[in-house]
C-alpha positions in Angstrom: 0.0 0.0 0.0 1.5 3.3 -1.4 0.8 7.2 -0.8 -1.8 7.2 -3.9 -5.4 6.8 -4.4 -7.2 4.5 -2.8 -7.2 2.7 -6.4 -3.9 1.8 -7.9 -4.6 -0.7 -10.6 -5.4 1.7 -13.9 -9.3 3.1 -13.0 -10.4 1.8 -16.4 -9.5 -1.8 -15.8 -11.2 -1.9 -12.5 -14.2 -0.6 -13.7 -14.4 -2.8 -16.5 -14.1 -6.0 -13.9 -16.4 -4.2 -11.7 -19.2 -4.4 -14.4 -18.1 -8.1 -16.1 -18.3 -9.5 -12.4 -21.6 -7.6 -11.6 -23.5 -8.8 -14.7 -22.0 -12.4 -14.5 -23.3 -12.9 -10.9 -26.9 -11.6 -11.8 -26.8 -13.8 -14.9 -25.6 -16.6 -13.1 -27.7 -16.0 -10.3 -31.0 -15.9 -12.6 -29.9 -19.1 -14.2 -29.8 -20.6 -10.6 -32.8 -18.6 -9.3 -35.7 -20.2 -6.8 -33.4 -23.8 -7.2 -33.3 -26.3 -4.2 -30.7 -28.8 -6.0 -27.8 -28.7 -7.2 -27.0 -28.0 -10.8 -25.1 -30.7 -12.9 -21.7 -28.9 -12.2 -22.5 -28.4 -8.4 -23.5 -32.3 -8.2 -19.9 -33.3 -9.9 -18.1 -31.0 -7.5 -19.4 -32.1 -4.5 -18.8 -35.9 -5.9 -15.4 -35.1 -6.2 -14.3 -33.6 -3.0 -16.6 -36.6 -1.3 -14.2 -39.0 -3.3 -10.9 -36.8 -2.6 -11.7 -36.3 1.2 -12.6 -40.2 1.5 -15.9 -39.5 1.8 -17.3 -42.6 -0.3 -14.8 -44.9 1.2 -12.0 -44.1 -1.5 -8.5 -43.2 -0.8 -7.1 -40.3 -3.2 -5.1 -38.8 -0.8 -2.4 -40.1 1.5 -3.8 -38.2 4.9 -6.7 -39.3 5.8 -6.9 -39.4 9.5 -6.6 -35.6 9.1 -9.4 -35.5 6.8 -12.0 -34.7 9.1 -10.1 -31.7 10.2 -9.8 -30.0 6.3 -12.8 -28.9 5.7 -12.9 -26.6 8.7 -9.3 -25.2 8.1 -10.3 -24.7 4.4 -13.4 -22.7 5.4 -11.5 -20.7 8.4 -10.2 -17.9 6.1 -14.1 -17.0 5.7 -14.7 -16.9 9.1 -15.7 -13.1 10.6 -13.1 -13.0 13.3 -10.3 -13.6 10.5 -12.1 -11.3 8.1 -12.6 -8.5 10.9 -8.8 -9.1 11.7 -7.7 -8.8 8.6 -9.8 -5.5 7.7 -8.6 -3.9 11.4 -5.3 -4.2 10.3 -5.7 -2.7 6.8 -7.9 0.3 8.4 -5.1 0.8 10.9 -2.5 1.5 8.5 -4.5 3.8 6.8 -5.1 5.8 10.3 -1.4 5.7 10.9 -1.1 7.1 7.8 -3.9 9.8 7.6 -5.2 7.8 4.4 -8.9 8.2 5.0 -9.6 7.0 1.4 -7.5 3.2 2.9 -9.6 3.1 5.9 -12.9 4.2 4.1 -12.5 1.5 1.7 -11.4 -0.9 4.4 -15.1 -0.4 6.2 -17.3 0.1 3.7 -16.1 -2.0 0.7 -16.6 -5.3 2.7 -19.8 -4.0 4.7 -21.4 -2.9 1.5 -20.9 -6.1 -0.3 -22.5 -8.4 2.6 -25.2 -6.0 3.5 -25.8 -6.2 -0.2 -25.7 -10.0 -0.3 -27.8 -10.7 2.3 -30.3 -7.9 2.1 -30.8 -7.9 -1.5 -29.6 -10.5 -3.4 -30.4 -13.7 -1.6 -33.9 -12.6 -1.0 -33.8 -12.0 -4.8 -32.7 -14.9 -6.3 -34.1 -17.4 -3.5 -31.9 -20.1 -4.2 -31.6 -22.6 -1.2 -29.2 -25.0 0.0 -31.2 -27.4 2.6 -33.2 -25.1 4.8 -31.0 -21.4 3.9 -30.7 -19.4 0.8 -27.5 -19.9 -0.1 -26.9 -17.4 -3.5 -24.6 -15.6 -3.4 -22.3 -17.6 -0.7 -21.8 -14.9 2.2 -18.9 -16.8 3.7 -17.3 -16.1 -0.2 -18.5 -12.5 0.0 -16.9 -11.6 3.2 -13.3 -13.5 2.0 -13.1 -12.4 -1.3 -14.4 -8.4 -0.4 -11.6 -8.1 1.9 -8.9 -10.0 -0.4 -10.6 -7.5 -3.3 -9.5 -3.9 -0.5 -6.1 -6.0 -0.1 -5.4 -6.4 -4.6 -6.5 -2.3 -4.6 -4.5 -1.1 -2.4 -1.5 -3.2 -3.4 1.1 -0.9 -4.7 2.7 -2.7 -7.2 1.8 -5.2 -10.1 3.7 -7.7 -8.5 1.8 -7.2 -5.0 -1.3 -7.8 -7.0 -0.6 -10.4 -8.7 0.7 -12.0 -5.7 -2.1 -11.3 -3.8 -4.8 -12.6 -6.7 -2.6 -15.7 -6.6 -3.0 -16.2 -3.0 -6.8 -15.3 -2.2 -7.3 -17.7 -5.9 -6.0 -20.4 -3.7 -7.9 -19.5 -0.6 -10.7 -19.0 -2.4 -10.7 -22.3 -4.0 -9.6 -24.2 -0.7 -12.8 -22.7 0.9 -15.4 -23.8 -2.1 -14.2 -27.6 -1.3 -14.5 -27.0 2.7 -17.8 -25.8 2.1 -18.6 -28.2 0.0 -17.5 -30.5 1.9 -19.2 -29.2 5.3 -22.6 -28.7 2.8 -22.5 -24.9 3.6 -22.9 -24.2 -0.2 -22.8 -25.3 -4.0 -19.7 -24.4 -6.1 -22.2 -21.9 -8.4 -22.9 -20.2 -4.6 -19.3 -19.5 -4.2 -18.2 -18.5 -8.0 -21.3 -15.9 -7.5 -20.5 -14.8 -3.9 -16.5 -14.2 -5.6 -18.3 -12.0 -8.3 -20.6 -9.6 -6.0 -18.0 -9.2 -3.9 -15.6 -8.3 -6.6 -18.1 -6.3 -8.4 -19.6 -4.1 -5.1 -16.1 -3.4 -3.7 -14.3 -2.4 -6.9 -17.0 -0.2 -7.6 -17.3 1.4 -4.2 -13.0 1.8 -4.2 -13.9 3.8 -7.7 -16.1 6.2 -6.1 -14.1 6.6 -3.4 -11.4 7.2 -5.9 -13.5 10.0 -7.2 -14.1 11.5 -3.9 -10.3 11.7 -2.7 -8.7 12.0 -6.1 -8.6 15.7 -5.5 -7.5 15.4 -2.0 -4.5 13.3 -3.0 -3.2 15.5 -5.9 -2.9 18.6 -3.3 0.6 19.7 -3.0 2.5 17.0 -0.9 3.3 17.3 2.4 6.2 19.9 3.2 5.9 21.5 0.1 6.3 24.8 0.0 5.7 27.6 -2.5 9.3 28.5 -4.3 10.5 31.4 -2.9 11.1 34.3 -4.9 14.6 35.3 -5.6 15.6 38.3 -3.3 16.4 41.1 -5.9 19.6 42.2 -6.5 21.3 45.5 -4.5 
């Protein structure tokens, strides 16, 4: 996290993956809409973690006394106390640094997108899993909203790369523990990654807006050139 606007990656970019995410999760969430099963894809997902995890009595993996223990640790990174952590942190440095745009985006980025998801868009869509709507996934929401804050704020194209890589593989850990803890379907969690993506990116764009001006005041210390004393 750098001295600039609360949006690093090139404004255009973000906004075009703001709207691609937000129209794939409304299209993919009417295509799942008022459903209490799971779709062909969901059912061979779910088959195949049962199978990996020994769940159907076969062995893919060396470990499975520890089996019954990966699930949970897959879905921890979801959890609100590691979320909340994670954001405290991130709001922190921006205090410390008198970035109000960092520690707006920290709060309201993530807060937006679950309100939003649980307010709006499951009511919406009405897509169950058991006895709970379950579209969009708001255990994805909360994970991928605050590793969305982390990949804007990232200074540098390698810090966002490295951080899409890592939150890709958290992500993805947490869509088998869910599956296999039947939390959600995969199509809960792919749609949960896109609202959140979608509702934080575009909230970090306003925000962008809004400070913009603020952050291309004269820097700290700077001082008006002083005018050459004239000559005696």
């Amino acid at each position: 996290m750098t001295g600039g606007p609360a949006v690093s990656t090139p404004v255009r970019a973000v906004a075009a993956v703001a709207v691609l995410c937000g129209a794939f999760a409304l299209t993919l969430g009417a295509a799942v809409a008022g459903q209490r099963s799971p779709t062909g894809l969901d059912a061979a997902f779910e088959t195949g973690v049962e199978r990996a995890l020994g769940g159907t009595g076969e062995t893919w993996v060396p470990w499975v006394p520890w089996v019954p223990w990966v699930p949970r640790a897959l879905v921890t990174p979801t959890e609100p106390l590691v979320v909340l952590t994670v954001l405290a942190v991130i709001a922190g440095f921006g205090v410390v640094r008198r970035r109000a745009d960092v520690v707006v985006l920290a709060v309201a980025g993530p807060s937006v997108a679950v309100a939003v998801n649980t307010w709006v868009l499951k009511p919406m869509f009405g897509r169950h899993y058991d006895d709970h709507l379950a579209y969009p996934s708001g255990h994805t929401v909360s994970l991928v909203a605050t590793l969305t804050v982390l990949v804007l704020l990232a200074g540098t194209r390698r810090a966002r790369l490295l951080t899409i890589g890592c939150g890709t593989v958290l992500t993805a850990g947490a869509a088998v523990g869910m599956a296999a803890l039947e939390y959600h379907y995969l199509t809960d969690v792919v749609g949960g990654a896109a609202t959140a993506v979608a509702v934080v990116s575009g909230l970090a764009l306003l925000g962008n807006a809004v400070f913009r001006p603020e952050r291309r005041a004269k820097p700290p210390g700077s001082a008006c050139p002083r005018r050459p004393e004239p000559g005696r």
